[in-house]
C-alpha positions in Angstrom: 1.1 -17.6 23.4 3.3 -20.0 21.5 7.2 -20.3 22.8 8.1 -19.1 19.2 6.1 -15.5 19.8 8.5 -12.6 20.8 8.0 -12.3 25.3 5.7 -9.5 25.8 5.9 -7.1 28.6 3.0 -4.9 29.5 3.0 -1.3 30.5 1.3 1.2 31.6 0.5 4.2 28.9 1.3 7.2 30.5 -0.1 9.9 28.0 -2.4 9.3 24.8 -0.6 12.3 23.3 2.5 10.0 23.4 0.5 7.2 21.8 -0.1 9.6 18.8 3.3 10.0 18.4 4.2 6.9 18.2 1.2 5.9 15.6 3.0 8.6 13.0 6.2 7.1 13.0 6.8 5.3 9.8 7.5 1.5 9.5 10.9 1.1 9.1 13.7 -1.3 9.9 16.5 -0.6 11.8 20.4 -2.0 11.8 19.4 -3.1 7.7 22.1 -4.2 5.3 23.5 -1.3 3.6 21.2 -1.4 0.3 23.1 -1.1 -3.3 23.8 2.3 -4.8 20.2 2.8 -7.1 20.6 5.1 -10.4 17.7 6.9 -9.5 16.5 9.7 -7.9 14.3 8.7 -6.1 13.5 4.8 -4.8 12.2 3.0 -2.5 11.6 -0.8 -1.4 8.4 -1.9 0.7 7.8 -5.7 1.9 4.0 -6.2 1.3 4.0 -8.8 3.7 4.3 -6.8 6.3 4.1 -3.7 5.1 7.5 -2.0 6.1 9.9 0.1 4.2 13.3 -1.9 4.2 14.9 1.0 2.4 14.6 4.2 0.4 16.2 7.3 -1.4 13.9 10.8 -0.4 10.7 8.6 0.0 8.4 11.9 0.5 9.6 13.8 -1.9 7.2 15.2 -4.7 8.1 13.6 -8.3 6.3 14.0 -11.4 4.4 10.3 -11.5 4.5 10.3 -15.3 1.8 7.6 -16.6 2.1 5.8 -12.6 -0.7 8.3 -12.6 -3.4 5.7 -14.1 -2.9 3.5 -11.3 -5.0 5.7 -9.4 -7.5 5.5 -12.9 -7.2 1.8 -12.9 -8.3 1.9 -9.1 -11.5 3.9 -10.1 -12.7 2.1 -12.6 -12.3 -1.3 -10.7 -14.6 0.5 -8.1 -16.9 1.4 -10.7 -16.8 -2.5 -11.7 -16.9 -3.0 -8.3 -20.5 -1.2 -7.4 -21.9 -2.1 -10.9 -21.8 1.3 -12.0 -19.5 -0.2 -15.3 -19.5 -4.1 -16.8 -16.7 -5.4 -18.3 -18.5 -6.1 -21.6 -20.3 -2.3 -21.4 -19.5 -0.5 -24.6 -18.3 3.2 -24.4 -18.3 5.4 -26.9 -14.8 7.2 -27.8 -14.6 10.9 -28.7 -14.0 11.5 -32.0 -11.2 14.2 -31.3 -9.6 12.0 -28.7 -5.8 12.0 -29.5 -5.9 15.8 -29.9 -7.1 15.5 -26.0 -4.4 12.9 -24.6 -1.3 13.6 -26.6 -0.6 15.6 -29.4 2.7 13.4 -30.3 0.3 10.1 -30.1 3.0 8.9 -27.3 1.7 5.6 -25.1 -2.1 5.0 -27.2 -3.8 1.5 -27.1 -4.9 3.4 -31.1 -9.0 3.4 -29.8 -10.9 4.3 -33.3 -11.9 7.5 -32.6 -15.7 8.0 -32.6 -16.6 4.0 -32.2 -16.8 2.7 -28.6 -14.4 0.1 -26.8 -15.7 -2.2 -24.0 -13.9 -1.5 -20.5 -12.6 -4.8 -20.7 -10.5 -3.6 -23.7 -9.8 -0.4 -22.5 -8.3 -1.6 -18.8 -5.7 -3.9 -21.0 -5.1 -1.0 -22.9 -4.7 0.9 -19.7 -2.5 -1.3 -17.8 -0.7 -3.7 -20.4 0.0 -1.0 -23.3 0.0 2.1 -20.7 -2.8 3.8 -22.7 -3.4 7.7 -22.8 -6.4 7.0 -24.7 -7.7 4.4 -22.9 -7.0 6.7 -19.7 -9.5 9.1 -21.0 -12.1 6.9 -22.3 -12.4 5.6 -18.9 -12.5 8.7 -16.8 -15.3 9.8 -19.3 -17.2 6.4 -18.6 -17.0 6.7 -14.9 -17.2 10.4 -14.2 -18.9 11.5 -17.4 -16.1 13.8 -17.6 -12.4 14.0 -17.1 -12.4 17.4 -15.1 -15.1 14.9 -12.3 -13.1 11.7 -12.9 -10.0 14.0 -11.4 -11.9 15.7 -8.7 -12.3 12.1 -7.7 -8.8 10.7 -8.0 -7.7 13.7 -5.4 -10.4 12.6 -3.4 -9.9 9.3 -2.6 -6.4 10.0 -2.8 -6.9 11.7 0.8 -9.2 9.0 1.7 -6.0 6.6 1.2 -3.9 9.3 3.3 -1.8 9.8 0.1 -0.8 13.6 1.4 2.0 14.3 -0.9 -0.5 14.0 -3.5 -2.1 16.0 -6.6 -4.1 15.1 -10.0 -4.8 17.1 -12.4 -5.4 14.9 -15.6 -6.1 10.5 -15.6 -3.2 9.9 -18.0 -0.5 11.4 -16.2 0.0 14.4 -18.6 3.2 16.4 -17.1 1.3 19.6 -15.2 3.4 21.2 -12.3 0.4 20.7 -10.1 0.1 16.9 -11.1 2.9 15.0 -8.7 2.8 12.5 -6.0 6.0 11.1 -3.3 7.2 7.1 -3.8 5.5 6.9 -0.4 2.0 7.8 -1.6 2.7 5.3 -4.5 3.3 2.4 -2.4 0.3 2.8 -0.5 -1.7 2.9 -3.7 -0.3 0.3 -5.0 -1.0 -1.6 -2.2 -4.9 -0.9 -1.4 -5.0 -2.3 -6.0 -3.1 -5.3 -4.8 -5.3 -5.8 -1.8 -8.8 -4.3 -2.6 -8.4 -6.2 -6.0 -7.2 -9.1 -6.4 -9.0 -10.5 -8.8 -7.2 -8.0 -11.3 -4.2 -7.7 -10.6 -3.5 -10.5 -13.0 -3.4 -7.8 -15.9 -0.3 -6.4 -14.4 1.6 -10.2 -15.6 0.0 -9.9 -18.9 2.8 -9.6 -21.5 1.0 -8.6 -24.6 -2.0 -7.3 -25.8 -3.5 -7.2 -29.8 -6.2 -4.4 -30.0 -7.8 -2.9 -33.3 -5.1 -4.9 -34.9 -2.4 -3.7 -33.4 0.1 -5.9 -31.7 1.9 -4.2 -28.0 4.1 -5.5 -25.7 4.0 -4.6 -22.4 6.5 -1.6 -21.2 7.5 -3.9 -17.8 10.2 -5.9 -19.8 11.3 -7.7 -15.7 8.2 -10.2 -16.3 10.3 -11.5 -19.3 13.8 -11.5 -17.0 12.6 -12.9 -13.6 9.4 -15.0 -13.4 8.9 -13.9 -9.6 8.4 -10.2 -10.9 4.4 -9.7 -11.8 3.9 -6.0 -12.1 3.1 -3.5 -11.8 3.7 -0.2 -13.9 5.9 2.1 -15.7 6.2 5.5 -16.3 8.0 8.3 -18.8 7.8 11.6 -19.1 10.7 13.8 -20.3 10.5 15.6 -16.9 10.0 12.4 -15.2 12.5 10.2 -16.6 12.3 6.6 -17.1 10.3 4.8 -13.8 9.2 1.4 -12.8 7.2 -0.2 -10.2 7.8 -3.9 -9.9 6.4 -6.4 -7.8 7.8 -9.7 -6.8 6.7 -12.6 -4.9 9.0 -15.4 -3.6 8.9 -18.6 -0.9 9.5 -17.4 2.4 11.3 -20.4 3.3 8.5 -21.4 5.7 6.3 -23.0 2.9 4.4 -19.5 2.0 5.3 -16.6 0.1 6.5 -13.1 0.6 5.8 -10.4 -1.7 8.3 -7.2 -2.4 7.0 -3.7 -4.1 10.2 -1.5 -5.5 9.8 2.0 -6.7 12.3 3.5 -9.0 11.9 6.7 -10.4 14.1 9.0 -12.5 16.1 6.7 -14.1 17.8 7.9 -17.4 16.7 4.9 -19.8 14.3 1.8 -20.0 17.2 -0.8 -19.2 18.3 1.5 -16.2 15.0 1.3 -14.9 14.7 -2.7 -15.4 18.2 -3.3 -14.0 18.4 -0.7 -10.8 14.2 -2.2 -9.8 16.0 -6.3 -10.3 18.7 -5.1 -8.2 16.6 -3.8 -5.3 14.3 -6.3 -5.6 17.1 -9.2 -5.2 18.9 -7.2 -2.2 15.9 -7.2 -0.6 15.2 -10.7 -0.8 19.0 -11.7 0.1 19.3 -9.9 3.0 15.9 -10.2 5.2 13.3 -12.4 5.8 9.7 -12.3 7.3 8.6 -14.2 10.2 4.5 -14.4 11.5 4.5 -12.6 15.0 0.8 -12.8 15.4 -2.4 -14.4 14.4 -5.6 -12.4 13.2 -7.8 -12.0 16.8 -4.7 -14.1 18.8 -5.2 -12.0 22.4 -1.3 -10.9 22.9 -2.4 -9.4 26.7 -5.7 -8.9 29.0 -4.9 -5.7 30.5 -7.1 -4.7 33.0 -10.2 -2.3 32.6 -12.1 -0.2 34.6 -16.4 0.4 34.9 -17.2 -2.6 32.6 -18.8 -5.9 33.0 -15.6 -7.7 32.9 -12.3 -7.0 34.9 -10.2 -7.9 31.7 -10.2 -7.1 28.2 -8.3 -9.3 25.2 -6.4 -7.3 23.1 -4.5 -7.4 20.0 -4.8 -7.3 16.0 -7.6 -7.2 13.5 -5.1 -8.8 11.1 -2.3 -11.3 11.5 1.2 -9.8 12.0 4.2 -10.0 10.7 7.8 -8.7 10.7 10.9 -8.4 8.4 13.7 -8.9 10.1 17.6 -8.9 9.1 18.5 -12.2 7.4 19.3 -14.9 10.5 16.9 -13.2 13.2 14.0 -15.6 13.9 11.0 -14.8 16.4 12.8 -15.2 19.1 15.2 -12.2 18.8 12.3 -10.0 18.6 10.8 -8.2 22.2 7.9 -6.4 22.7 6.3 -4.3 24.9 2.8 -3.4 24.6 2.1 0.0 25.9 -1.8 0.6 26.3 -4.5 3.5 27.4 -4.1 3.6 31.4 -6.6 3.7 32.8 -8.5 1.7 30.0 -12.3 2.1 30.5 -15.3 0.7 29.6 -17.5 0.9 27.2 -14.8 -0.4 24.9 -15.6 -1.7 21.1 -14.1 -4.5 19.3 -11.5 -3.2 17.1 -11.1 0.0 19.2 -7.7 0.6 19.5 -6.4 0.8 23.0 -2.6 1.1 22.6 0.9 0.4 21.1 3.1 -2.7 20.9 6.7 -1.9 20.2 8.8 -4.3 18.9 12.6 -4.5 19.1 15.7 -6.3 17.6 19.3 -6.4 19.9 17.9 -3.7 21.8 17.1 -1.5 18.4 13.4 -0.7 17.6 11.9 -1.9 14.4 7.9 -1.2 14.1 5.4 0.3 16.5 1.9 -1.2 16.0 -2.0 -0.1 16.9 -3.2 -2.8 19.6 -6.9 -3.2 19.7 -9.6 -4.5 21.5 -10.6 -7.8 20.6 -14.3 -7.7 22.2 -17.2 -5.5 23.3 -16.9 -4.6 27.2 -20.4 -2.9 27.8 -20.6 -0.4 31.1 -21.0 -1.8 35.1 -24.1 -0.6 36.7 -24.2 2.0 38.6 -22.8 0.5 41.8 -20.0 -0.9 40.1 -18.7 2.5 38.3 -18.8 4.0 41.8 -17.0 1.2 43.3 -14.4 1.4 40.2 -14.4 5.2 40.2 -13.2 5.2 43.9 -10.5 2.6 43.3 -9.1 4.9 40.9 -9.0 7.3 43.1 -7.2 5.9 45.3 -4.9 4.5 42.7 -3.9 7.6 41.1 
């Protein structure tokens, strides 16, 4: 392991029940800069890089997610795309009493013809650039063949994402009292667009958008004020207030980039929304940086395992690690202690996970993450399981 890595200590895990625990305890960073006061009632501000929270107002709380909602349309449709079950030049027709379905005031409309059709290309710019209703509908119908299906499937791979504070009830974000989600829930999704995606999330940085004649701005008026921000959505309902999730990416000061998600909902106008998400977003990158702990498939330990072919396994991450850490720390203020499975034995899979590695700053801990195997350790024979079987005995 490079001198730069945090020193690792190995223990012994002492009960699995423990090592559930400790895999339901959120990211979070401790001993943070006090974060600004937010006009919001709810917010919350995740680092993409490395996927922890750096700060939040009532994160799990249930909101009203307004027209945030048609991220989770947006993700379905890009699946659809995805398995070739939509094109983007496919044609779709539009019901001809559409607006009487989405909105009776004709509030947030890409203005589809009724009865014509639209091509999905159109209607996910009118979706994600203009905030659509209409567009919303048009593409739950193309995918689903019906809103009422389209929803069934937004709650469903809603749990699939572990989004537990979550409900749908429409595709356009329609206020229902059953139809809510947490800022939590909306980070994740946002996340699996960003990452299962990326060839579209583009659109988010689109700024405009001319359909049917009809010349739109869009609603995320940060991608005019700072050129780091590239989306992602807003959202307004009267019983959601004004909200806005932004995305920004910045150098990291180690020649890459690191890449911010705030969430700000219940804010009482448009500008409150764009000024309290810039403020969060620039407190977050003042005050903390990321540093790379770990490379995809780098062994961090060979703990020892019992009944297999081989005495020691490698262990460690599917993906490369890192950590946000208070502005000033560096690698080396970070410990960690990796607490795996005791005994560990064989057969063990690649990827398996196997235990815990805790990481500390100044004696404070800062993230707990799922350790893995990093190959296949098939069975002994016979002879050797008894041989191991009686060591253990004798060990325990």
């Amino acid at each position: 392991m490079p001198a730069s890595y945090p020193k690792l200590q190995l223990l012994p895990r002492l009960a699995v029940l423990f090592l559930l625990w400790c895999a339901s305890v959120g990211h979070a960073i401790a001993q943070v800069p006090v974060p600004p006061v937010i006009a919001a009632k709810n917010w919350l501000l995740v680092d993409l890089t490395s996927g922890q929270t750096l700060a939040g107002l009532e994160p799990n709380t249930r909101v009203d997610p307004a027209s945030l909602t048609k991220l989770m349309t947006e993700y379905l449709t890009l699946q659809a795309l995805q398995d070739k079950r939509l094109t983007l030049d496919e044609a779709v027709p539009v019901p001809v009493n559409l607006y009487k379905r989405v909105n009776q005031r004709q509030e947030s409309v890409m203005f589809i013809p009724p009865g014509k059709t639209a091509t999905v290309d159109d209607l996910l710019h009118g979706l994600i650039i203009q905030s659509g209703n209409d567009a919303a509908l048009v593409l739950a119908e193309a995918v689903a063949g019906n809103e009422s299906t389209f929803v069934d499937r937004m709650n469903a791979t809603a749990r699939q994402m572990g989004l537990t504070g979550t409900s749908y009830r429409n595709a356009a974000g329609l206020t229902d009292p059953e139809h809510y989600t947490t800022p939590a829930d909306l980070a994740v999704l946002v996340e699996h667009l960003i990452k299962d995606f990326p060839g579209f999330y583009r659109l988010y940085s689109e700024k405009e958008f001319t359909y049917n004649g009809i010349h739109q701005l869009n609603r995320n008026r940060l991608l005019w004020i700072d050129p780091s921000v590239d989306g992602v959505k807003t959202g307004h309902t009267d019983a959601a207030g004004y909200c806005l999730i932004s995305s920004a990416h910045r150098p990291d000061g180690n020649g890459g980039e690191r890449r911010l998600l705030a969430i700000v909902l219940g804010t009482s106008s448009d500008d409150a929304r764009q000024q309290e998400s810039l403020k969060l977003l620039n407190w977050g990158f003042q005050n903390f940086d990321v540093v790379k702990l770990y490379e995809a498939s780098q062994p961090i330990a060979t703990p020892e395992v019992w009944k297999g072919r081989i005495a020691q396994v490698k262990v460690g991450f599917s993906r490369s690690i890192y950590l946000t850490v208070p502005k000033g720390k560096t690698a080396s203020d970070i410990k960690s202690v990796l607490e795996h499975n005791q005994p560990l034995l064989a057969p063990l899979k690649a990827g398996e996970r196997v235990g815990t590695l805790k990481l500390s700053i100044d004696d404070k801990p800062v993230e707990q993450l799922p350790v893995v195997a990093l190959e296949d350790v098939e069975s002994a024979g016979l002879f050797g399981r008894l041989v191991d079987s009686v060591k253990l005995w004798f060990k325990h």
